[in-house]
C-alpha positions in Angstrom: -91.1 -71.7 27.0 -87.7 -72.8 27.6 -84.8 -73.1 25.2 -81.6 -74.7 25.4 -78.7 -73.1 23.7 -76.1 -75.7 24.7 -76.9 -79.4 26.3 -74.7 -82.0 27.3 -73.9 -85.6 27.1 -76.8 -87.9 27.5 -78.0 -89.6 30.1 -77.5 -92.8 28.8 -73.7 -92.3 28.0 -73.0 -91.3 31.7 -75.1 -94.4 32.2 -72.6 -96.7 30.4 -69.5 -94.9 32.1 -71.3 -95.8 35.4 -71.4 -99.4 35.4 -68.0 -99.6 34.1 -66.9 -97.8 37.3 -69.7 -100.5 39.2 -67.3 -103.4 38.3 -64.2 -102.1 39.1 -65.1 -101.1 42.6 -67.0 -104.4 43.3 -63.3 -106.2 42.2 -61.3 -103.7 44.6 -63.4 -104.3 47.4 -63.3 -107.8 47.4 -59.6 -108.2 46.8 -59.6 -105.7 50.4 -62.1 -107.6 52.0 -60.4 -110.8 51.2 -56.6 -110.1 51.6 -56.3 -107.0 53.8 -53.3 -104.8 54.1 -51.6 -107.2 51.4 -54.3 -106.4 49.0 -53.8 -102.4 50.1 -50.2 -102.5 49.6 -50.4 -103.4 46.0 -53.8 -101.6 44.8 -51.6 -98.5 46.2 -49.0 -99.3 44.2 -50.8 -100.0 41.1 -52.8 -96.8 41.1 -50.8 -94.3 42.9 -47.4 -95.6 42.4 -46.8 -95.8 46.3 -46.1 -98.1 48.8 -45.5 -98.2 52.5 -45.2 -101.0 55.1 -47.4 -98.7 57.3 -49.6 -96.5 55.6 -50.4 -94.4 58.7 -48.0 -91.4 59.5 -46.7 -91.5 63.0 -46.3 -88.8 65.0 -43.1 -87.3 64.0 -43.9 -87.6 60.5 -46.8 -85.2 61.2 -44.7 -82.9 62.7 -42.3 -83.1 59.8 -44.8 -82.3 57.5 -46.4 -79.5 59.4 -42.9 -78.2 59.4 -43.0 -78.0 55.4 -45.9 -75.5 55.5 -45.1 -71.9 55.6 -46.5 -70.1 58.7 -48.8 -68.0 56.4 -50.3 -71.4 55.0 -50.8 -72.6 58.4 -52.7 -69.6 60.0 -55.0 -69.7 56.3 -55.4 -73.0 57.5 -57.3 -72.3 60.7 -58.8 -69.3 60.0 -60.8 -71.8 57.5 -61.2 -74.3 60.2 -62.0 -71.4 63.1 -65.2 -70.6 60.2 -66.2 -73.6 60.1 -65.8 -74.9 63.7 -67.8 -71.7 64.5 -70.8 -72.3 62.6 -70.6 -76.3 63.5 -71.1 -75.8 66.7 -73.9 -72.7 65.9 -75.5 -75.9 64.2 -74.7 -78.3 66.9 -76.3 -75.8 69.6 -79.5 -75.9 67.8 -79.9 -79.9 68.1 -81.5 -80.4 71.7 -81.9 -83.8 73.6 -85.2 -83.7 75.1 -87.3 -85.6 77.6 -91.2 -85.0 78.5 -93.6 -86.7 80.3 -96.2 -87.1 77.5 -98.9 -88.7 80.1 -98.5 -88.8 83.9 -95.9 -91.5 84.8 -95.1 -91.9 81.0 -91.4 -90.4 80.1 -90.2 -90.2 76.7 -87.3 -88.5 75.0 -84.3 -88.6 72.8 -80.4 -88.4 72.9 -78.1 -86.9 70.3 -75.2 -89.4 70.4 -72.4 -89.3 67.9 -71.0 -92.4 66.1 -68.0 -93.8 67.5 -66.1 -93.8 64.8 -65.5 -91.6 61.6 -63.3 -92.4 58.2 -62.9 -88.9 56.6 -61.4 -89.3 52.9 -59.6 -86.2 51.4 -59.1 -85.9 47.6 -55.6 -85.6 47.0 -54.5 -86.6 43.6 -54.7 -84.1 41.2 -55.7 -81.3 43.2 -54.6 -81.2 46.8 -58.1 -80.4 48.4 -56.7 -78.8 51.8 -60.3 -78.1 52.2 -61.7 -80.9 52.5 -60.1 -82.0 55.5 -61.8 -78.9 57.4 -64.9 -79.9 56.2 -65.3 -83.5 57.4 -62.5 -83.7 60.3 -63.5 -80.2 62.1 -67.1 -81.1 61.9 -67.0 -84.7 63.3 -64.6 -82.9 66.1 -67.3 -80.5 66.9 -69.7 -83.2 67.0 -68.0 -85.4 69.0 -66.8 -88.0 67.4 -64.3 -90.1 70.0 -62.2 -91.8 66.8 -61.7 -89.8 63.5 -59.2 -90.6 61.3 -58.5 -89.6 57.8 -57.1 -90.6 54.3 -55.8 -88.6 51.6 -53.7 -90.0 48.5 -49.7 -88.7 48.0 -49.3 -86.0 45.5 -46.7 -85.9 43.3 -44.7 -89.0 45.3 -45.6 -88.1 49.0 -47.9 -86.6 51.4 -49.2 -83.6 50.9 -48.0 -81.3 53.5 -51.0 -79.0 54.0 -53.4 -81.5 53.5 -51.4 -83.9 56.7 -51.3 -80.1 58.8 -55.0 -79.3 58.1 -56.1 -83.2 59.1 -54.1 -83.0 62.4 -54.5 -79.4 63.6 -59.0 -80.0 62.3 -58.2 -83.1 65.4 -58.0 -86.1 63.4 -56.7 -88.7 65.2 -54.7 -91.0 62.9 -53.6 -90.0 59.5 -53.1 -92.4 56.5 -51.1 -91.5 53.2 -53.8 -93.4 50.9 -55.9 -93.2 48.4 -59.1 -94.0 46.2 -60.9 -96.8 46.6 -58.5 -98.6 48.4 -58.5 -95.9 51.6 -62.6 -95.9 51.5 -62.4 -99.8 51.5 -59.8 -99.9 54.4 -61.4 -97.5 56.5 -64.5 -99.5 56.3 -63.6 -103.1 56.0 -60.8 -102.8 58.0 -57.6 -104.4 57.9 -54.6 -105.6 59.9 -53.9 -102.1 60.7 -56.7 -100.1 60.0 -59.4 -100.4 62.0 -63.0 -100.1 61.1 -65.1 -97.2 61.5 -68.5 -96.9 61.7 -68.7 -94.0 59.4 -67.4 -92.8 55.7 -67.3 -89.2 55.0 -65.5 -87.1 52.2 -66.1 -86.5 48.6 -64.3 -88.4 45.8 -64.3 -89.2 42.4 -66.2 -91.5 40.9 -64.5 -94.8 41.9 -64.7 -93.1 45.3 -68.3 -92.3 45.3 -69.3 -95.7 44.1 -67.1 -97.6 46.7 -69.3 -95.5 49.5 -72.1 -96.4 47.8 -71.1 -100.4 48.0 -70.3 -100.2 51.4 -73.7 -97.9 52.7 -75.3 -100.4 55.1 -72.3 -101.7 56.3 -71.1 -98.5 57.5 -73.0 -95.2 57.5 -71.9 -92.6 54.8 -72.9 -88.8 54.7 -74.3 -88.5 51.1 -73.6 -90.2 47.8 -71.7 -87.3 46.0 -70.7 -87.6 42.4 -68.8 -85.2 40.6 -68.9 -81.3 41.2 -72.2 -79.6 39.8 -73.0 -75.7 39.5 -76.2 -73.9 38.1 -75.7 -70.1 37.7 -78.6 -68.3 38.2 -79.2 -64.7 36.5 -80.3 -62.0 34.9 -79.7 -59.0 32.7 -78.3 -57.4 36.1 -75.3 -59.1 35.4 -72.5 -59.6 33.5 -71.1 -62.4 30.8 -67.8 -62.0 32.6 -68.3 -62.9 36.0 -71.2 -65.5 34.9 -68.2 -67.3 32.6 -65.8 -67.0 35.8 -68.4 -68.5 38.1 -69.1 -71.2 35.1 -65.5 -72.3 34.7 -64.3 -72.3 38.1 -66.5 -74.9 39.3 -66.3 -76.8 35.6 -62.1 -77.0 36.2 -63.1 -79.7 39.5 -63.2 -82.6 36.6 -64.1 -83.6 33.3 -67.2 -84.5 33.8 -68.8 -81.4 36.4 -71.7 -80.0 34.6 -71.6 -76.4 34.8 -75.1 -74.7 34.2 -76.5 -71.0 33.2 -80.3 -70.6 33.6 -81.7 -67.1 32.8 -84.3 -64.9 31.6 -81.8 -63.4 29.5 -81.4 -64.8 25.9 -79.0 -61.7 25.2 -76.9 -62.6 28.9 -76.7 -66.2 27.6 -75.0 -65.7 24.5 -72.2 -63.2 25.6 -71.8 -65.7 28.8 -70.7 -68.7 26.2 -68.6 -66.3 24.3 -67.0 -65.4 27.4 -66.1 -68.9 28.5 -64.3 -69.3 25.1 -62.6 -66.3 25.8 -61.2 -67.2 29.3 -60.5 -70.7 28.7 -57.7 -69.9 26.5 -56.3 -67.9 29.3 -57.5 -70.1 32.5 -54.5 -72.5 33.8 -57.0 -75.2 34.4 -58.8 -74.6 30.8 -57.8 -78.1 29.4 -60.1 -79.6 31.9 -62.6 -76.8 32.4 -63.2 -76.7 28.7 -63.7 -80.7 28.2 -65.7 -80.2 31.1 -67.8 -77.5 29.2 -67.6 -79.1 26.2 -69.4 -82.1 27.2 -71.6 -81.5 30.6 -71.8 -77.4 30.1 -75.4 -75.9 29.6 -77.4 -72.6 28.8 -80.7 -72.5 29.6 -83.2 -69.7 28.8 -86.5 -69.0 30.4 -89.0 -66.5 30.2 -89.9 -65.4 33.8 -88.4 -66.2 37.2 -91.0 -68.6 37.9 -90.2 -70.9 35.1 -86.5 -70.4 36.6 -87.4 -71.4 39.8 -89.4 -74.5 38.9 -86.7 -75.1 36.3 -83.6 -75.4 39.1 -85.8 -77.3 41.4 -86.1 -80.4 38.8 -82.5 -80.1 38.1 -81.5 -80.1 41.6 -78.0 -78.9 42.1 -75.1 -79.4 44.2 -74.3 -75.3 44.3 -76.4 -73.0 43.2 -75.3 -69.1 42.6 -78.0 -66.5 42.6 -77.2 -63.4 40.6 -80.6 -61.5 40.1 -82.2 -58.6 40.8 -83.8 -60.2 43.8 -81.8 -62.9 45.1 -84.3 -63.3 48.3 -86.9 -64.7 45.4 -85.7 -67.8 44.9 -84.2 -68.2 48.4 -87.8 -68.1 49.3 -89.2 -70.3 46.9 -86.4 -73.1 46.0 -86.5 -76.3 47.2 -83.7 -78.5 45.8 -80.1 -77.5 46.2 -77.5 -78.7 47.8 -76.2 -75.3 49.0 -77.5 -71.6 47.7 -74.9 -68.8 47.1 -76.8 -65.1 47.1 -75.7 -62.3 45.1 -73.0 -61.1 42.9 -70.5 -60.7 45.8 -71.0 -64.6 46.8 -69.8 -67.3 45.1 -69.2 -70.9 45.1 -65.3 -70.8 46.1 -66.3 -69.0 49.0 -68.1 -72.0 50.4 -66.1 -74.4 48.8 -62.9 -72.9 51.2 -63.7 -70.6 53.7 -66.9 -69.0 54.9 -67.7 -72.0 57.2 -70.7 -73.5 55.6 -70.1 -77.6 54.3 -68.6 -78.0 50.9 -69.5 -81.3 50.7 -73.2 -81.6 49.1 -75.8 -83.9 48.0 -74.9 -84.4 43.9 -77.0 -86.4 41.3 -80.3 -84.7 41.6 -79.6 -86.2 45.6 -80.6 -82.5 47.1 -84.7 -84.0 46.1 -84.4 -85.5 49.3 -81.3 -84.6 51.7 -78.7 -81.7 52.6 -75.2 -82.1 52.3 -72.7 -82.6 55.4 -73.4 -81.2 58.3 -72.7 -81.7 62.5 -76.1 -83.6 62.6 -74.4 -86.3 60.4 -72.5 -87.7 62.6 -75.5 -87.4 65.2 -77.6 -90.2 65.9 -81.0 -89.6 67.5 -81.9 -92.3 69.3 -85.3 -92.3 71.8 -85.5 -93.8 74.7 -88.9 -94.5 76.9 -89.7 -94.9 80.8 -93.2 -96.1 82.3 -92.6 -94.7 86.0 -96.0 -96.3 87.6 -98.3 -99.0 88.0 -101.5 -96.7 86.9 -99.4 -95.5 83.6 -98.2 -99.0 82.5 -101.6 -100.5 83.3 -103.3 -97.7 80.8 -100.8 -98.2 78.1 -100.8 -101.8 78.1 -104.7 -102.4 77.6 -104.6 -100.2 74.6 -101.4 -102.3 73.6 -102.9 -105.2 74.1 -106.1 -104.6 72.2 -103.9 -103.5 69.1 -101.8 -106.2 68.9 -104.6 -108.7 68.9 -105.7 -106.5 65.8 -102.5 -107.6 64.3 -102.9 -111.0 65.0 -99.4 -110.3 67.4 -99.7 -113.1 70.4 -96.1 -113.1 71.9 -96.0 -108.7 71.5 -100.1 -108.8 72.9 -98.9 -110.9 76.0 -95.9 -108.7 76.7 -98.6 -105.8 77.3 -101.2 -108.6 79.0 -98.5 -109.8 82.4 -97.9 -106.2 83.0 -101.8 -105.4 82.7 -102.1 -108.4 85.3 -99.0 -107.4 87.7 -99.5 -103.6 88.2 -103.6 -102.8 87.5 -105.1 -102.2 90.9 
């Protein structure tokens, strides 16, 4: 049977907070929509105290601020990216175009084409998330995106200089010093200078993520991503102290990241939570880490790995951390997560920075039914089809004709009836 030693806030209170965040976006969005770059200018001002005639950074600009970044920083900086290009293009190897000849004189196949156009938004504000930039620009790169450009708001007054090097040396190819909802609605409404892309990309917070999810349909999007989620998976193999540290430093993303133990271990889970009271009063972050525990944080206690399996599947996560015994157990039995992390010498950071997987992953109970961002995202598989001779389009088009008179079709059952009467010898 399971028991819950901690729970968090309710579903219906996140609820409430949601469609207050609904209304603002729809607001911001038209004000964009309607009034442009004006409309830009002051929503920039108004929530990030910053202003420019021209939000995009020219060239020397870019330069300048690469020249800000120690050289240490910079070669952190692609040895991230080289990860991550790496296993991009591992991924993008794997996704074939194909063409077969499926009855004689009948050719069908598919392309792999890449959008034309990407938007990649980097959070900025209150943490500069340098990391985010490898994750979206590097991978449209590999993909072959011929446009990518990308947003990211100014931190503390200005661009961030790291976050500007890692966007131009990942290949972006314009760079904008903006923010929230007003760079997500730019990049896909378009405005007097910023023109619209076909594609958003990035995680957010949560006026971010709802503005994507306004605009989906309009312009593609990768995922709808709310904010950070971790469930810690263990057992009596491990330890209170480094299930607390894996706890906290995903819980420190926001206020409202739910962090999540699940275990077999009633014993685990109660020196875990006194461990997270412990390091909070000694983790820089702890203010939001610990509001973040406080009111999203749960411990969860099962009695058999099954039940723990079943139990992660329903809720789903974003990152999921596997400290057992037997790791391979539930890397061969889960089905919903957005990425897994495998043993005690793993962890979420890992992916979140460096290793070269995607950080940005499906959030909301979203990994039910996709993956998070990957090269294939910015793929589109399109089919294309090719009757070569008379005989081939004469056979397909009487069993086309025949079906679309079942449908009652008369304009589709004639296109199938003239070539029936032009090629059938």
């Amino acid at each position: 049977m399971i028991q819950y030693l901690k729970e968090g806030r309710s579903a219906a209170d996140a609820k409430a907070d949601q469609s207050k965040v609904r209304q603002t976006v729809e607001q911001i969005l038209a004000e964009i929509e309607l009034r442009g770059d004006a409309a830009v200018r002051e929503l920039a001002q108004k929530f990030d105290g910053w202003t420019l005639p021209n939000f995009r950074l020219s060239p020397d600009e870019i330069q300048a601020a690469l020249g800000e970044v120690p050289k240490s920083t910079l070669d952190d900086i692609r040895f991230a990216q080289t990860q991550i290009r790496n296993f991009a293009q591992i991924q993008r190897s794997a996704l074939q175009d194909v063409e077969v000849e499926t009855l004689p004189g009948v050719i069908l196949g598919h392309k792999n084409l890449p959008v034309n156009s990407v938007g990649c938004y980097v959070p900025g504000g209150k943490y500069p998330m340098v990391a985010s930039a490898h994750m979206s620009v590097v991978t449209a790169k590999v993909a072959g995106v011929p446009r990518i450009i990308a947003c990211a708001p100014p931190f503390e007054g200005r661009p961030h200089p790291a976050i500007i090097a890692a966007m131009h040396l990942g290949g972006a190819d314009e760079i904008y010093c903006l923010g929230g909802v007003q760079a997500v609605g730019s990049m896909a409404l378009g405005t007097e200078s910023i023109k619209a892309v076909d594609m958003l990309v990035g995680p957010g917070n949560a006026f971010v993520a709802e503005a994507k999810r306004q605009l989906y349909g309009r312009v593609g999007i990768d995922l709808f991503a709310g904010p950070t989620e971790t469930l810690i998976i263990v057992d009596e193999s491990c330890d209170g102290e480094l299930c607390a540290a894996d706890l906290l430093g995903q819980a420190e993303h926001g206020l409202n990241s739910p962090a999540i133990l699940l275990t077999n271990s009633e014993k685990l889970a109660r020196e875990t939570m006194e461990e997270v009271e412990r390091q909070l009063k000694i983790l820089p972050t702890g203010e939001i880490a610990g509001q973040a525990w406080r009111d999203f944080g749960q411990v969860i206690v099962c009695e058999s790995y099954d039940e723990m399996v079943t139990k992660a599947d329903e809720i789903a996560s974003e990152h999921v951390q596997v400290m057992t015994r037997d790791p391979n157990f539930f890397l061969e039995r889960m089905t919903n997560y957005g990425a897994l992390f495998l043993g005690k010498k793993t962890n979420v950071a890992y992916g979140d920075k460096v290793i070269g997987t995607n950080h940005t992953l499906p959030t909301n109970k979203a990994a039910r039914y996709t993956g998070g961002l990957w090269v294939g995202k910015f793929l589109k598989t399109c089919t294309y089809q090719w009757v070569k001779t008379p005989e081939a389009s004469t056979l397909i088009g009487e069993y086309c004709s025949r079906l679309c008179a079942l449908e009652n079709f008369a304009g589709h059952k004639e296109q199938a009836d003239i070539r029936v009467r032009r090629y059938k010898q």
